[in-house]
VOPAGU-2260 file (C-alpha; in pm, 1 decimal, decimal comma):
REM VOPAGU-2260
SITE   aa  ch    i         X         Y         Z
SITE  UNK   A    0       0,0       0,0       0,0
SITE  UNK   A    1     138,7     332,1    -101,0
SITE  UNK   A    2      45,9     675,0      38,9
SITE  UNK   A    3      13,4    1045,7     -89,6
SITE  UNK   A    4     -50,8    1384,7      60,8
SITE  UNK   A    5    -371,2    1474,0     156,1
SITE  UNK   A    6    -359,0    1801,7     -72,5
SITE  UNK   A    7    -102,9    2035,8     -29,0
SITE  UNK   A    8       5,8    2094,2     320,4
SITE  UNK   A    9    -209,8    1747,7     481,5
SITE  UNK   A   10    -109,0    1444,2     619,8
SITE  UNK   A   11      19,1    1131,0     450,8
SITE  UNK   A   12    -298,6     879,6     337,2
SITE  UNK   A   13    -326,6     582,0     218,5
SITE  UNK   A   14    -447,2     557,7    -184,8
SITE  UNK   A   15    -744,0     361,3     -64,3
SITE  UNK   A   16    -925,5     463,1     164,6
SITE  UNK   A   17   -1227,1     268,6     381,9
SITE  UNK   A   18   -1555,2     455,6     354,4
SITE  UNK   A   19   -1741,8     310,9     688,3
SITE  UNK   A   20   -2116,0     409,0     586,5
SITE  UNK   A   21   -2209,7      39,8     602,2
SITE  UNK   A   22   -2083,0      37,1     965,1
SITE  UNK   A   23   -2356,9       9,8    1189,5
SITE  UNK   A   24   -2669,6       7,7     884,5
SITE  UNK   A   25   -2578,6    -303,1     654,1
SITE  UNK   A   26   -2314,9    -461,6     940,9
SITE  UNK   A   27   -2301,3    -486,8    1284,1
SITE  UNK   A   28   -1958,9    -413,6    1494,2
SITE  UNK   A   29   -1844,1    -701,0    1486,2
SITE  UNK   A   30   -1814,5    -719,5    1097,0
SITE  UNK   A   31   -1696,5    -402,3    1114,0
SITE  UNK   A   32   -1452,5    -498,0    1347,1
SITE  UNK   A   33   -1343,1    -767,9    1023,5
SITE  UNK   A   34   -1323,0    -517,5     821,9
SITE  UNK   A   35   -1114,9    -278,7     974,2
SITE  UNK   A   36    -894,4    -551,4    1071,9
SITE  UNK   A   37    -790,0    -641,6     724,5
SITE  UNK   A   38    -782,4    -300,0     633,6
SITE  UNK   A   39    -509,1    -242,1     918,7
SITE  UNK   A   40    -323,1    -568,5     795,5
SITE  UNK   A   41    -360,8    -408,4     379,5
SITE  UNK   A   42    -187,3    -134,5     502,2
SITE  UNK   A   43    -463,2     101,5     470,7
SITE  UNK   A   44    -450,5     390,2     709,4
SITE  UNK   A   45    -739,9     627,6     633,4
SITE  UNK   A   46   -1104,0     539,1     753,6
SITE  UNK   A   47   -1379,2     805,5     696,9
SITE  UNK   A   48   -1682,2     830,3     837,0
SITE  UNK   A   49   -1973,6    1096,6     932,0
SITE  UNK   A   50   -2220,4    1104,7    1239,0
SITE  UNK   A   51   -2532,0    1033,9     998,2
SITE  UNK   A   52   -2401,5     731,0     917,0
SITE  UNK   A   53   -2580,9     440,6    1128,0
SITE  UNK   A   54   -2763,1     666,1    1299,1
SITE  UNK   A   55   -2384,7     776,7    1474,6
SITE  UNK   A   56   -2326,0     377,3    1496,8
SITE  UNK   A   57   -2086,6     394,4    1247,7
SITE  UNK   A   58   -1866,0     640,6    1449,2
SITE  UNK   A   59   -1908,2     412,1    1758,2
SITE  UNK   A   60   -1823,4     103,1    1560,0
SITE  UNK   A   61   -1470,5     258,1    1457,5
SITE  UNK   A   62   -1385,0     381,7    1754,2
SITE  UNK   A   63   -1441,0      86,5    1918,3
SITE  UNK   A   64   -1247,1    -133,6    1625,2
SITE  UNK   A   65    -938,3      84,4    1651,9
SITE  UNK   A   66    -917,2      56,0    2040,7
SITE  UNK   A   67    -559,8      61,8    2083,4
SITE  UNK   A   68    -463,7      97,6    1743,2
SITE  UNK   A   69    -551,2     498,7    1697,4
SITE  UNK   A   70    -188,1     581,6    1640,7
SITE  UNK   A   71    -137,3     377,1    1282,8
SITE  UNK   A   72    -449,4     551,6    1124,2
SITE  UNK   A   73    -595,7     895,7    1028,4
SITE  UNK   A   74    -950,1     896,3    1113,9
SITE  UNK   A   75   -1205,0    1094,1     903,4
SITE  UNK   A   76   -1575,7    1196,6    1013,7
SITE  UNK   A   77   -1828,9    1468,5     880,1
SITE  UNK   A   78   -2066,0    1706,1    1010,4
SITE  UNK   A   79   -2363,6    1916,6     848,8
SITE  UNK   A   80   -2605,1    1678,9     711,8
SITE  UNK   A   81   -2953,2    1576,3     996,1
SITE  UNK   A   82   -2910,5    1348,4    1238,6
SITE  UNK   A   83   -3182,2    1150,2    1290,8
SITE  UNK   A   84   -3492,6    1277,3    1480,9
SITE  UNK   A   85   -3331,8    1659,8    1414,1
SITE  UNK   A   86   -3478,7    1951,0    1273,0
SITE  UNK   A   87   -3393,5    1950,4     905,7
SITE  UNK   A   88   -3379,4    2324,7     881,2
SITE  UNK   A   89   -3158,5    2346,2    1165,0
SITE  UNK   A   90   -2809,2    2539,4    1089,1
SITE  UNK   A   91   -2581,5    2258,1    1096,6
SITE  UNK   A   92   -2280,7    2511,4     933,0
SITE  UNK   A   93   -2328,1    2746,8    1264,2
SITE  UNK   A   94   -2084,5    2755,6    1552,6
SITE  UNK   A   95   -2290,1    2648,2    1849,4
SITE  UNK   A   96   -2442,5    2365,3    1590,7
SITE  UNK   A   97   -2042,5    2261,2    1509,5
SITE  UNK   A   98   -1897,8    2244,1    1893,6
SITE  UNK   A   99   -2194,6    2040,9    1985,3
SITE  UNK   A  100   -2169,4    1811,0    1662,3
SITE  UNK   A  101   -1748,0    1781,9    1714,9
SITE  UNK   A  102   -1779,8    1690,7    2086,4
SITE  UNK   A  103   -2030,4    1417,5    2004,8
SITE  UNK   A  104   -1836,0    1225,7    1725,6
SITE  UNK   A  105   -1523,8    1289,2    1974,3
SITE  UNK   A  106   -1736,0    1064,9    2235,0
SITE  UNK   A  107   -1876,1     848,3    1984,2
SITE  UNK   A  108   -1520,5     802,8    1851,1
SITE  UNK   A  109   -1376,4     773,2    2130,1
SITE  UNK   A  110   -1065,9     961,3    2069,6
SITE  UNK   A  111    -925,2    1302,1    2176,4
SITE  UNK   A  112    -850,8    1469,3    1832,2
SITE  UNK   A  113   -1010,0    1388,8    1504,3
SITE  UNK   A  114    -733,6    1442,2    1239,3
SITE  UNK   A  115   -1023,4    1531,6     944,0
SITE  UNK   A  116   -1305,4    1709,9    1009,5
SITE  UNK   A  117   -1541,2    1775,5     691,0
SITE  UNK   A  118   -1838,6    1976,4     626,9
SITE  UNK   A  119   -2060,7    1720,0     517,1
SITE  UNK   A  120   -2267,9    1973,9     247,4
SITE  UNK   A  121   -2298,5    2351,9     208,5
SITE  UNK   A  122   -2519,2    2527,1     469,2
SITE  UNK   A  123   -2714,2    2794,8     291,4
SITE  UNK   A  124   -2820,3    2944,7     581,4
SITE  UNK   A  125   -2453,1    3028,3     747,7
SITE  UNK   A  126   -2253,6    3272,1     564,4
SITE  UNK   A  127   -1910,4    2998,3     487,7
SITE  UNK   A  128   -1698,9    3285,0     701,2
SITE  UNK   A  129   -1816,2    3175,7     988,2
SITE  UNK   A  130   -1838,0    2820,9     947,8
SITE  UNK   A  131   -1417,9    2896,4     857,1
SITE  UNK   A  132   -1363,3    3039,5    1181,8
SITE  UNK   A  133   -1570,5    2802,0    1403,8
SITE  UNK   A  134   -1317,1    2562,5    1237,4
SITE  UNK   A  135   -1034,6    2740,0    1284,5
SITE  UNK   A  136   -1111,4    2766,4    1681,6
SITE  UNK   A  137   -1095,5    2342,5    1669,4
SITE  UNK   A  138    -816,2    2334,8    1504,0
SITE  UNK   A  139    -609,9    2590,8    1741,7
SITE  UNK   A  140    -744,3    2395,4    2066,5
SITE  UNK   A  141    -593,1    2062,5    1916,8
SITE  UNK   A  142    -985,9    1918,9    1866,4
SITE  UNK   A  143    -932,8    1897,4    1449,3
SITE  UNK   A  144    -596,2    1845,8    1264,1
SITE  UNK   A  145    -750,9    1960,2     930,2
SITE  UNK   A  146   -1031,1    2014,7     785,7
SITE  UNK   A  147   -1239,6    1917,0     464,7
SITE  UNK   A  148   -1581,0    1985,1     258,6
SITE  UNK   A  149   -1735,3    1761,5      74,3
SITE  UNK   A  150   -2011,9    1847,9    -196,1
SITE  UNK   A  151   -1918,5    2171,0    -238,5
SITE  UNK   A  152   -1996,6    2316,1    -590,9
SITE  UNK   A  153   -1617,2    2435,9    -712,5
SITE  UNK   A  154   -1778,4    2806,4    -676,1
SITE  UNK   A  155   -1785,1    2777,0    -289,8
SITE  UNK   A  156   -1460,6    2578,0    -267,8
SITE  UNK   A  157   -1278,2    2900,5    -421,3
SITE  UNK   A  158   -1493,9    3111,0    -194,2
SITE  UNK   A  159   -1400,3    2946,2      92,6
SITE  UNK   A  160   -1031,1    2919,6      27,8
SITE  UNK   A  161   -1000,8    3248,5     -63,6
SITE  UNK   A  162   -1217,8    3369,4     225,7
SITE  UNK   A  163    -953,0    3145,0     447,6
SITE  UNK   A  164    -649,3    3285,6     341,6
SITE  UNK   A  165    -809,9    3664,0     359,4
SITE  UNK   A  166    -893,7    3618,0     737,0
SITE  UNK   A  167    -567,6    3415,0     800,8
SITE  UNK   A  168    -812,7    3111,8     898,9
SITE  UNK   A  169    -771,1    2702,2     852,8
SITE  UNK   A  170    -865,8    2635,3     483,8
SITE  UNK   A  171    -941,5    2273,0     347,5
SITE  UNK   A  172    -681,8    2044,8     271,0
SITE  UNK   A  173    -943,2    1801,1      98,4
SITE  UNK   A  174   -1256,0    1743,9     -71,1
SITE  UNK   A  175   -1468,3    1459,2     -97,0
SITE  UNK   A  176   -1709,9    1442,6    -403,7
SITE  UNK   A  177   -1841,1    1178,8    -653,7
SITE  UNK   A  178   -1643,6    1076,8    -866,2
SITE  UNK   A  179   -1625,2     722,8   -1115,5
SITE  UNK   A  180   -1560,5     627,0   -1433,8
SITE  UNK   A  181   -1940,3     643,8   -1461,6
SITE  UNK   A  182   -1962,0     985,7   -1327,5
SITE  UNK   A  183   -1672,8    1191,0   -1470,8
SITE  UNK   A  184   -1839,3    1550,9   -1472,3
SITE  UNK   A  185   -1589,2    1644,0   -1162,0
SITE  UNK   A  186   -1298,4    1642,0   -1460,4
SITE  UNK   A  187   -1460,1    1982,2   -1615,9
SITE  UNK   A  188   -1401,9    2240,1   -1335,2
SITE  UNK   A  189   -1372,4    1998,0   -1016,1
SITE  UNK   A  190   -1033,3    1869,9   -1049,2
SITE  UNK   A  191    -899,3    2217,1   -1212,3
SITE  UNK   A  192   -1037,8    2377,5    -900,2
SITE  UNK   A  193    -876,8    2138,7    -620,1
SITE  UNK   A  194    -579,6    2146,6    -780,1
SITE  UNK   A  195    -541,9    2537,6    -823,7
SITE  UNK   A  196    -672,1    2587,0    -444,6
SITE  UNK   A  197    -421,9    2251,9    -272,4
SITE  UNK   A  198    -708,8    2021,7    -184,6
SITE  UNK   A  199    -669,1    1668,3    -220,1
SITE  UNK   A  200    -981,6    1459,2    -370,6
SITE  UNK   A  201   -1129,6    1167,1    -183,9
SITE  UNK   A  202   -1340,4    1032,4    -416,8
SITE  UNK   A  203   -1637,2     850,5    -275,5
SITE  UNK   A  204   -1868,6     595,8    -495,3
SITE  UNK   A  205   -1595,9     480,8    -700,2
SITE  UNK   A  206   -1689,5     186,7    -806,3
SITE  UNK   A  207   -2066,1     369,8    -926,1
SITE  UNK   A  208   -2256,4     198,9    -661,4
SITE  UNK   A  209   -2164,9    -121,5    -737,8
SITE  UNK   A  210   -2141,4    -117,0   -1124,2
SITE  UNK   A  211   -1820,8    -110,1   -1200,1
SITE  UNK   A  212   -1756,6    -465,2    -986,7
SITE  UNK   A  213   -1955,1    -649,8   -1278,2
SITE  UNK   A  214   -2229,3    -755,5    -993,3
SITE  UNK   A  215   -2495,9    -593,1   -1183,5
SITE  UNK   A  216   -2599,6    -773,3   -1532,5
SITE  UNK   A  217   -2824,3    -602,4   -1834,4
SITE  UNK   A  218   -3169,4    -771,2   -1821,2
SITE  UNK   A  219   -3115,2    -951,7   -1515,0
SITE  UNK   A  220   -3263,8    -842,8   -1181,0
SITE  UNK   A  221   -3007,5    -701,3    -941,7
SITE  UNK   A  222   -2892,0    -956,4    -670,7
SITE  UNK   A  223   -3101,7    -973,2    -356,4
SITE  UNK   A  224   -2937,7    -725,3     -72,1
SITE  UNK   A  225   -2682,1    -514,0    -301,5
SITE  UNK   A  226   -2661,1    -136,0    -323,4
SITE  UNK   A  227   -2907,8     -88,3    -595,9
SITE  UNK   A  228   -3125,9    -433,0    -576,9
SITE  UNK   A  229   -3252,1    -215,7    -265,3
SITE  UNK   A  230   -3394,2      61,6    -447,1
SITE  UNK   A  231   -3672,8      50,7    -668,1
SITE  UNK   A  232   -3538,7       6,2   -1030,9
SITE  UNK   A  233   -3240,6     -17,0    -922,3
SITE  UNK   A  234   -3248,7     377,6    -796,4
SITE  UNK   A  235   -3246,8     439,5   -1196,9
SITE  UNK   A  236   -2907,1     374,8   -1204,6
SITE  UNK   A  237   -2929,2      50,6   -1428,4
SITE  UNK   A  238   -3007,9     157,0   -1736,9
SITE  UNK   A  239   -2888,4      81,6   -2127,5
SITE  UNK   A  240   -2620,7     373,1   -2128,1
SITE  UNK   A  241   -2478,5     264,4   -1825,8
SITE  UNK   A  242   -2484,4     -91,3   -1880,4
SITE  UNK   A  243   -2314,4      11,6   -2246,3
SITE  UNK   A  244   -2037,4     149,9   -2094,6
SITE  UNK   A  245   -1975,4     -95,8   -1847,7
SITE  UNK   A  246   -1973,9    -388,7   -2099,2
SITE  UNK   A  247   -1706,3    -135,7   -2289,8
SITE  UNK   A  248   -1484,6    -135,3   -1979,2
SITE  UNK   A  249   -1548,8    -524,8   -1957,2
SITE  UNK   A  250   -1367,1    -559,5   -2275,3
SITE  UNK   A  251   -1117,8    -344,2   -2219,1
SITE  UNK   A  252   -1030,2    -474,3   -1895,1
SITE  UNK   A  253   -1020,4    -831,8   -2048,8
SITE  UNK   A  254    -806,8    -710,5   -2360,9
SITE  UNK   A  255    -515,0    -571,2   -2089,2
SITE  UNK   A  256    -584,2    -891,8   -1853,9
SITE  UNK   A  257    -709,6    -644,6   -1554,1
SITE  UNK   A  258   -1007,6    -658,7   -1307,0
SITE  UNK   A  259   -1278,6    -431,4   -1360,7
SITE  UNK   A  260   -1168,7    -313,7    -973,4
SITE  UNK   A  261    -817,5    -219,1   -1118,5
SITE  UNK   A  262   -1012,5      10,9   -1393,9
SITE  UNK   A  263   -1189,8     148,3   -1201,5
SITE  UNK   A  264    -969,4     257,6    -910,3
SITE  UNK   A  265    -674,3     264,9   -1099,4
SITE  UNK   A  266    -782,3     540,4   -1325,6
SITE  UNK   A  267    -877,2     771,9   -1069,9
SITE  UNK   A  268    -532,6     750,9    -883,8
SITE  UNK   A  269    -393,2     866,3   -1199,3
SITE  UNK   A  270    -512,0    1194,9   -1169,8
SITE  UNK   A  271    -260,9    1368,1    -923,3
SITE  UNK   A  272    -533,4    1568,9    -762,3
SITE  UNK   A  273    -653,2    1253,1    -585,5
SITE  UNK   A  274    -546,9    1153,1    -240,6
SITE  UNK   A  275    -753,4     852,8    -185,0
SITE  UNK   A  276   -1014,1     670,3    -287,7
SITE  UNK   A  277   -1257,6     617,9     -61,7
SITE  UNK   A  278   -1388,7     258,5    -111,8
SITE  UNK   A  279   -1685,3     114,8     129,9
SITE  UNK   A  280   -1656,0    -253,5     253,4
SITE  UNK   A  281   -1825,0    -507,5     427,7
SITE  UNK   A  282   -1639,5    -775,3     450,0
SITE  UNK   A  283   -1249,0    -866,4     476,1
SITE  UNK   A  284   -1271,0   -1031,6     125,1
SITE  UNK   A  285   -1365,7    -648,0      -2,4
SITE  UNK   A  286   -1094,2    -531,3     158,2
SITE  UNK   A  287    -865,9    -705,4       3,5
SITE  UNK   A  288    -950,2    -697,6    -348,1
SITE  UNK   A  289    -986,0    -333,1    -308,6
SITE  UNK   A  290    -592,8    -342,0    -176,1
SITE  UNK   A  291    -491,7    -554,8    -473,8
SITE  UNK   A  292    -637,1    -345,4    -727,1
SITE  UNK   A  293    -354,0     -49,2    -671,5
SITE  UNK   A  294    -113,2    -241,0    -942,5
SITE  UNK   A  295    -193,6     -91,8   -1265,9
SITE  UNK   A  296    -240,2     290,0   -1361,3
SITE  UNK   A  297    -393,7     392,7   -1733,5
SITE  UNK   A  298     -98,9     500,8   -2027,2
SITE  UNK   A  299    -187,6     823,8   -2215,3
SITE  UNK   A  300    -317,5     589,3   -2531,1
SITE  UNK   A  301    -560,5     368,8   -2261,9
SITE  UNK   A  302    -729,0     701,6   -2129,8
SITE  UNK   A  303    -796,8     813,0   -2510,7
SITE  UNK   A  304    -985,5     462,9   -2505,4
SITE  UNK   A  305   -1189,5     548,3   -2195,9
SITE  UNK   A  306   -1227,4     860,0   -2319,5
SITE  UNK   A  307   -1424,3     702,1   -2568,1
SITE  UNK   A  308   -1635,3     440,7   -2375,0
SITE  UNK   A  309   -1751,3     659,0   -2034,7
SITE  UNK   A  310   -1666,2    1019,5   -2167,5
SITE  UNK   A  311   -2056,6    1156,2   -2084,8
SITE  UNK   A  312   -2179,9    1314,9   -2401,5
SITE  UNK   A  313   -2065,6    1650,3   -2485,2
């Protein structure tokens, strides 16, 4: 497993990440326990998270998992999206809303510091100044080592920056978006945008919810208890144009000898504005193929080919 900087100025991550949104709503803690323990023996070192996820199970889950192991990984968690039973319309962007979310993960977490602390999704209703300096008071007591957004449109990620560096505050060292060979839109002003302001990408739903593992078939029901076989149509995710560019990345996967899981994760650590991708698991056995499919990276001539099978239309 080899690492990279978490954008310019952040810590050292691991290229894949584990996304732990399954901890605590598909598995319980003691297959999350599993999975964290072959992550930790893959090498992996970065584990993000969020308080929504699991209902804040997901949080407890980890903490509990890396129980005397906190000092070999860099644990990631996000704020700003409703917790259960809240008021939607709250202010989650809003100082008093941010130390009460921070000191609950903390507990749930059970740690002292979290080392990334993310703004789960813009909060119209808090100018982004004061979200910054909320931020920028964790940060200064030791409570956040750096801090991240994540669904930001590139707009508010250059406000924010520049809004950081005008008040001498924290700014983000990464971003975590969308981002697949399935859903490539990030490459227009995305990627220019990270990379001109120092954040690192953490792609989340590489593998297009499941499509790019070959699970998913055209004309055949999705298997009981997947991703998509959950939702209703397959959360109109399944249809001809999708399923005609992931038979295109079939064959060329099969013409180079590679795993669809080395396409697909493979091409996005190519781009050298991503950190880490951020890869959810549920079992050791994901973990691990995940891990193994770091060996192969795309030439110029095989992105001009993928160009021309998932390239969205102009």
């Amino acid at each position: 497993m080899r690492s990279r900087p978490l954008g310019r100025g952040g810590p050292q991550v691991s290229e894949v990440g584990i996304g732990c949104n399954n901890f605590g709503a598909r598995i319980d803690a003691d297959a999350a326990r599993a999975v964290v323990d072959a992550a930790l023996d893959h090498g992996v070192t970065l584990f993000d998270t969020a308080d929504i996820y699991g209902g804040g199970e997901s949080e407890r889950f980890l903490g509990r998992a890396l129980r005397g192991r906190r000092d070999r990984v860099l644990i990631a968690t996000k704020f700003g999206m409703a917790m259960p039973g809240t008021d939607p319309a709250q202010a989650r962007g809003a100082p008093l809303y941010i130390r009460a979310a921070v000191e609950a993960s903390l507990r749930r977490l059970d740690v002292e510091v979290i080392d990334l602390y993310q703004i789960h999704c813009p909060d119209p209703q808090t100018p982004i100044a004061e979200t910054l300096a909320t931020l920028h008071e964790l940060v200064a007591a030791g409570t956040v080592r750096f801090i991240g957004c994540s669904n930001f449109f590139p707009w508010q990620i250059a406000d924010a920056q520049w809004i950081a560096r005008s008040a001498a505050l924290t700014g983000f060292v990464a971003a975590q978006d969308e981002y697949s060979l399935l859903r490539r839109d990030a490459e227009a002003e995305r990627l220019p945008a990270l990379d001109h302001f120092g954040l690192g990408l953490l792609p989340y739903f590489p593998l297009a919810h499941g499509l790019l593992t070959g699970k998913y078939r055209r004309g055949i029901p999705p298997p009981a208890g997947t991703r998509l076989g959950r939702r209703p149509g397959g959360g109109g995710l399944l249809t001809p144009d999708a399923f005609d560019r992931v038979e295109g990345l079939e064959r060329f996967a099969a013409a180079r000898d590679l795993s669809m899981l080395q396409v697909a994760i493979g091409s996005l650590l190519s781009r050298p504005v991503v950190s880490s991708v951020i890869a959810g698991a549920t079992s050791p056995e994901q973990v691990a193929a995940n891990a193994d499919a770091l060996t192969w990276r795309p030439t110029a001539q095989d992105w001009a080919e993928l160009d021309g099978i998932t390239a969205p239309p102009a």
